[in-house]
N, C-alpha and C positions, 0 to 999 in steps of 0.2 A: 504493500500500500504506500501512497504518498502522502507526503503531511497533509493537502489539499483532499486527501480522498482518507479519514478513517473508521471509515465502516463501509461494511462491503454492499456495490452500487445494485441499482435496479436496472434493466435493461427491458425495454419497452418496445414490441413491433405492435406497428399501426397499420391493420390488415384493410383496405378501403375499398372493400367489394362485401356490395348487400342485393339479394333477388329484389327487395324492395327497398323504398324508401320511407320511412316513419313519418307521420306529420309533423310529431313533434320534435325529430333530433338533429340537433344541433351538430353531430359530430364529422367531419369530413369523409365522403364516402361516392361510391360513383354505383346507379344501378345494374345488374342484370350486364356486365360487360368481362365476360367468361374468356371472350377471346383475347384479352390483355395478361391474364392469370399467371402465365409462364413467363410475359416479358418482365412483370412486376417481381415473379420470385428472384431471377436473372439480375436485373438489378438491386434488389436486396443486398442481394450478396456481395456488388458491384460497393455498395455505400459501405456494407461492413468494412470493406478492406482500409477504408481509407477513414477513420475515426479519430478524434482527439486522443492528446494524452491524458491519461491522469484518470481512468477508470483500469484498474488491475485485475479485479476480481467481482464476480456479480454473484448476488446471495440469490435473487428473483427475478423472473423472465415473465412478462406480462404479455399476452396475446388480446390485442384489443380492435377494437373495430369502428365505425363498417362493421362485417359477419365474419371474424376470424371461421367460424366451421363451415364458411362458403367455401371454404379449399376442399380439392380431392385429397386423400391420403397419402397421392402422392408427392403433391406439392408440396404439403406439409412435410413431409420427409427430407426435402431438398432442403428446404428453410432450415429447420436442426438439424444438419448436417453440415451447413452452411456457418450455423451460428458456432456449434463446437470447435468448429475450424477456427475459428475467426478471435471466439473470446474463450474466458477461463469461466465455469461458473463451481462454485463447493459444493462437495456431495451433498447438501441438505437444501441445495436448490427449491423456492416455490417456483412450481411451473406452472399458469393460471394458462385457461383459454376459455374466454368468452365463446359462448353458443346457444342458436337458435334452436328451440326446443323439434323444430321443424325436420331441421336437418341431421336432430343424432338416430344415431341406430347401433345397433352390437357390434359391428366393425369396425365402425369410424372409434367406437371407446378404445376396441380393444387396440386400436393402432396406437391411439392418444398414447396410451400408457407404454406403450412399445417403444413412445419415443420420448418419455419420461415425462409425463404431465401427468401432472401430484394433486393439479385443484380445477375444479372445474367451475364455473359461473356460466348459468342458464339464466338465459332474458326471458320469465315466464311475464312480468308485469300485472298478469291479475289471474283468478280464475275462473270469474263470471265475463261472458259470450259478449256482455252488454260492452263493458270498459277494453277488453278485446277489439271489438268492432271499433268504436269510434276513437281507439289509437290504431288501426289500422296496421293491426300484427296481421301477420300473414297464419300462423301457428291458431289454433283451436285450445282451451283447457282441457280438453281431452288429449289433444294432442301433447301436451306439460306432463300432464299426468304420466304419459308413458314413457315420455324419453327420462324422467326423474324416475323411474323406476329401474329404467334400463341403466343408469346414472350407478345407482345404487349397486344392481347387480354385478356391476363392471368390477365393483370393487376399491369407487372413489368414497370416499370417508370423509375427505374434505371437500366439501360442493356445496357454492352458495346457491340462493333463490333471488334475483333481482324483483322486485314488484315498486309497482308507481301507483301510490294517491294524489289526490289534492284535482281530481278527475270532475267535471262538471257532470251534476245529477248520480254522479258516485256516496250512495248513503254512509253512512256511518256501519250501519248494520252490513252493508255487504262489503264494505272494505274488511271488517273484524272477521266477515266469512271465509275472504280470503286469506287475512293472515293465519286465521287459526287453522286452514288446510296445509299451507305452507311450515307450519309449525309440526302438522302429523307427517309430514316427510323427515323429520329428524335433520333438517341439515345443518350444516356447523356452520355454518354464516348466512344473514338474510339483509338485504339492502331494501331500505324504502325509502326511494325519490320522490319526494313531491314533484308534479307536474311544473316546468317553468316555461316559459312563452320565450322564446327565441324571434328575433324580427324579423330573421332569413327563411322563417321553418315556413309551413303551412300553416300549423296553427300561428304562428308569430301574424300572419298576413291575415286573417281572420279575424282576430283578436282587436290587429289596428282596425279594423274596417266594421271592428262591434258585432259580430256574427261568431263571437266565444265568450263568454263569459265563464271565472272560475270562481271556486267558492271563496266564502266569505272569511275572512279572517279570523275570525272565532272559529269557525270551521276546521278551519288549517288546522288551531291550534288542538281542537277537541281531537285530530285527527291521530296529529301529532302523539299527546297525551297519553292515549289510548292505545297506539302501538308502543309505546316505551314500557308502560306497565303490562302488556298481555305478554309482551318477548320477553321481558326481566324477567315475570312469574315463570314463566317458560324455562331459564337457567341462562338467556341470555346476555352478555353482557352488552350494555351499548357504550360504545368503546368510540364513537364517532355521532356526528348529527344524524345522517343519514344510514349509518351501519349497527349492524349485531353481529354478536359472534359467540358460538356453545363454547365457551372458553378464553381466558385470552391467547391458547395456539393456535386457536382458529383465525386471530385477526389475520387482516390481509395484509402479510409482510409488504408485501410493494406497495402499496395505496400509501401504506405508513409514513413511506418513505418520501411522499408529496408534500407530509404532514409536518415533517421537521424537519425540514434541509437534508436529507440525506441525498449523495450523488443520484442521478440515475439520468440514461443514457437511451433516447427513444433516436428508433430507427422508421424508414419509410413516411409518406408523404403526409405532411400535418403532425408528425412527432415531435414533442418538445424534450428537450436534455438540460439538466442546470448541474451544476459545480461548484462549489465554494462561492462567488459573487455570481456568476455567470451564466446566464439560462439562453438558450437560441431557438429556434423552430424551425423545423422544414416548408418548405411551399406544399400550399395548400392546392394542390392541384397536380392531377396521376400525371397530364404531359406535359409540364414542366416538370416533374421530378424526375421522368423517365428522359427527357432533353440532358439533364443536368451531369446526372449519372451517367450517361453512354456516352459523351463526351466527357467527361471526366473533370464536371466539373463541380462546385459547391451545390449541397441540395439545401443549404440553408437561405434562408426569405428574409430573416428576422434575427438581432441579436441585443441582449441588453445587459448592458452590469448592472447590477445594484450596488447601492451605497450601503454604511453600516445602519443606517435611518431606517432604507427601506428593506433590507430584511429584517429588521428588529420588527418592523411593523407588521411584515409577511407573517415573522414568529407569532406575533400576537395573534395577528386574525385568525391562520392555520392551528395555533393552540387551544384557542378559545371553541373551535369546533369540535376536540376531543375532551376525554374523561381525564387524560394527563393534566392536561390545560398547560402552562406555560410558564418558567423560571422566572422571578422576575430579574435575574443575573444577566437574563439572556434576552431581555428588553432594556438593556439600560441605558443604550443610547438616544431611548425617545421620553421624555418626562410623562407621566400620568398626572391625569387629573385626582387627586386627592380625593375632594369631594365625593364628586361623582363615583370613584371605585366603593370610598363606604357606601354609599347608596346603593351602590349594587350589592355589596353584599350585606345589609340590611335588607334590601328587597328577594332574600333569596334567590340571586341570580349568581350570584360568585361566593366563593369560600376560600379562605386562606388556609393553607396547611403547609407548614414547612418553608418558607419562600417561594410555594407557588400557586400561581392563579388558578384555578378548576372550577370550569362550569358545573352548575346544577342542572337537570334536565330542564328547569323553567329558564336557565340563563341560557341551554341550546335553542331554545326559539329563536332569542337576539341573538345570537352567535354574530353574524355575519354586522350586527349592528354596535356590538359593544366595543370595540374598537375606535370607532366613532367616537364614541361618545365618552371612553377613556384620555384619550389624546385631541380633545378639540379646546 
């Protein structure tokens, strides 16, 4: 390891091939374009070769998307073959790969594991046909049901359940239907993203033009509330705003590592990498990235240092989203608001233990707002 790198990095593929596209996602992804598949994994391997210094060793390998299990088993094969060639990763590697519930089946698992993926993540999102539909999954709750089965039988142990509230006309009563199905699957991690309106998305365009409406703020929060207590009762811990996990060695090593500066090192198009000050991103776009790469040239779009200010301030905001919460050693180059931090923690929003800040479940609501109102 390097002084700049000590703890071991994450390394990130950004797989940007989906049969459809989501109304509501935001994430960079190109549809239903199969005939690119091979030139994409080709250059892959092309960007491996040519990577910064100062990532040695990677503890977690993230497959993210777009539909990472849009690949055939061959592709995939190529990519980890590609990648061991290229990096070093520790026998206790997390191997994650995002997938659609659509597309698993007994082979495609039994390859997964063949090429050493340890954790799986199924985007099931709900289990009622209604909130399905009008996110415009391609997958069935029938359809969930069975690849989470098949999930299981493979012999994965560690496998999240993605699901999304905060759904317009989505009750209370059939969100708790979903969670507590998700909960008789046993799995060791479960995500619940509230619904956010993107400007780019479909729903983003809807939304401006008054033809979406989402629920009410009280809403959100009763929503909120109520999955924090049903998973806790459950053994889960919530270890994040939007995450649980039957454990804390269920948390998701890699996600973690977004959470407090830890290196990590994303590859393919719209991948971000940061390092000690330093964070960069790919272009946001398959034929520029695929120009950049066969010409041998830079796939980066984007690059930014930070000062010691603003990660202190990154440290805040990212801390205050987790059950660690945040050093105050390791914010000391931005002053706090006095006041206002007692107030927060007379309002049962924060706690002090030890020199550090930790949100309470009612301080995860504001998470994203305490910051603010810490340092104004």
């Amino acid at each position: 390891m390097t002084s700049k790198d000590p703890k071991p990095a994450g390394l990130y593929v950004h797989i940007p091939f989906c049969k459809t596209k989501c109304p509501y996602c935001d994430f960079y992804s190109v549809v239903d374009q199969k005939q690119h598949v091979k030139r994409f994994a080709r250059a892959l391997t092309k960007e491996m070769s040519s990577q910064p210094e100062g990532f040695s060793e990677f503890d977690s390998l993230y497959f993210g998307g777009g539909t990472p299990s849009f690949l055939e088993d061959e592709e995939f094969a190529n990519i980890f073959a590609a990648l061991r060639r290229h990096f070093s990763f520790l026998d206790n590697t997390e191997i994650t790969v995002e997938v659609n519930p659509d597309d698993i089946t007994a082979d495609k698992l039994r390859n997964y594991k063949d090429f050493g993926v340890n954790r799986v993540s199924i985007g099931v999102q709900s289990f009622s046909e209604k909130d399905l539909l009008f996110l415009g999954r391609r997958h069935s709750a029938k359809k969930s049901r069975e690849a989470i089965s098949l999930i299981r039988e493979a012999g994965f142990k560690n496998f999240g359940i993605d699901l999304m509230n905060g759904l317009p006309g989505q009750t209370l009563k059939r969100w708790e239907v979903t969670l507590k199905e998700a909960v008789s699957f046993a799995p060791a991690h479960i995500s619940c993203y509230q619904l956010t309106i993107a400007e780019r998305t479909a729903f983003g365009k809807m939304f401006s033009s008054g033809n979406l409406r989402l629920p009410s703020e009280k809403r959100q929060r009763d929503v909120f509330l109520c999955t924090s207590k049903l998973l806790t009762e459950n053994g889960y811990v919530h270890y994040e705003v939007s995450n649980f996990a039957r454990g804390t060695r269920y948390r998701s090593r890699h996600n973690m590592k977004y959470w407090d500066h830890t290196p990590y090192l994303g590859l393919g198009p719209a991948a971000h990498s940061f390092i000690g000050n330093r964070r960069w991103w790919n272009s946001t776009n398959l034929s520029k990235y695929f120009s950049a790469v066969e010409r041998k040239r830079s796939t980066i779009e984007g690059v930014e240092s930070l000062s010691p200010e603003q990660l202190n301030l990154e440290t805040l905001l990212l801390g205050l989203r987790t059950y660690k919460g945040v050093q105050l050693k390791d914010i000391e180059a931005i002053p706090l608001d006095k006041a206002q931090l007692q107030k927060l923690i007379r309002d049962g929003k924060l706690k002090m233990d030890r020199g550090r800040l930790i949100p309470t479940i009612h301080g995860y609501l504001i998470a994203d707002r305490m910051p603010i109102l810490l340092t104004s």
